[in-house]
N, C-alpha and C positions, 0 to 999 in steps of 0.2 A: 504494500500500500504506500501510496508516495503525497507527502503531506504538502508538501509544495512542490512546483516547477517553475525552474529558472527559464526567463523569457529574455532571450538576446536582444536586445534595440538599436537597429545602429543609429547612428546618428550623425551629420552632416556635417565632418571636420572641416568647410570652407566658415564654420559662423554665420551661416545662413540665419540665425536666431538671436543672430547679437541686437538687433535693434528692428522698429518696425517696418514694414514694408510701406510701400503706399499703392495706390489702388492702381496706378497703373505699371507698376513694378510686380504686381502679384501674376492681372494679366497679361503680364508676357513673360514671365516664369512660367505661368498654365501654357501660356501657345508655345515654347521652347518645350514642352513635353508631351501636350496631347494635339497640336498643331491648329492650325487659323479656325476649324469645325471646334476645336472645344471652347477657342475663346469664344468664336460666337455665339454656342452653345450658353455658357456663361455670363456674358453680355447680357443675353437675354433673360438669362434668369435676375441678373442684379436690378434690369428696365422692370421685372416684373415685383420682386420683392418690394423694391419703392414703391412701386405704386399700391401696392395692399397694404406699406405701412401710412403710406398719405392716406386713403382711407379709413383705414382704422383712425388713423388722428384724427381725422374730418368726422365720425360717427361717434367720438368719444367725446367733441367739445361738442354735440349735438345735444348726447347724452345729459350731458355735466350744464351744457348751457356757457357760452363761448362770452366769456365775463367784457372781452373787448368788444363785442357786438350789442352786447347790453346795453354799455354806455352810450354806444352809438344811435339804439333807437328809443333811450330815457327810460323814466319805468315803467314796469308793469303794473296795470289798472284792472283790478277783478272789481267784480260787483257783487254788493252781498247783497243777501236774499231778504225780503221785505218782511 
């Protein structure tokens, strides 16, 4: 019975992790590996991710009530029951 296994990792002695990448340093490490089909692949998915998080933001100050658009159209006026 073997209580643990050692798992080898290599790891990228150029310091590929010394410091962070930036977005378009990342996509063209991805196309020097899986070529111009994965960047675009890629691409498409970051065009897509944004825009479902603009969404989301857009239906969460919907939610919440978008405290700058308040101001902009003054207060709210309910009317109570007689």
């Amino acid at each position: 019975m073997s209580l643990a296994r050692i798992i080898r990792w290599e790891v990228d002695p150029t310091g590929a992790f010394d410091r962070a990448l930036s977005p378009e340093e990342i996509t063209n490490k991805l196309e020097e590996r899986v070529g111009p089909e994965g960047r675009k692949l890629f691409e498409q998915f970051l065009r897509k991710v944004s825009k479902l998080q603009a969404q989301q933001q857009l239906e969460a100050q919907a939610q919440m009530g978008d405290p700058e658009r308040s101001r902009e159209r003054g207060p709210v006026l309910t009317r109570q029951p007689l």
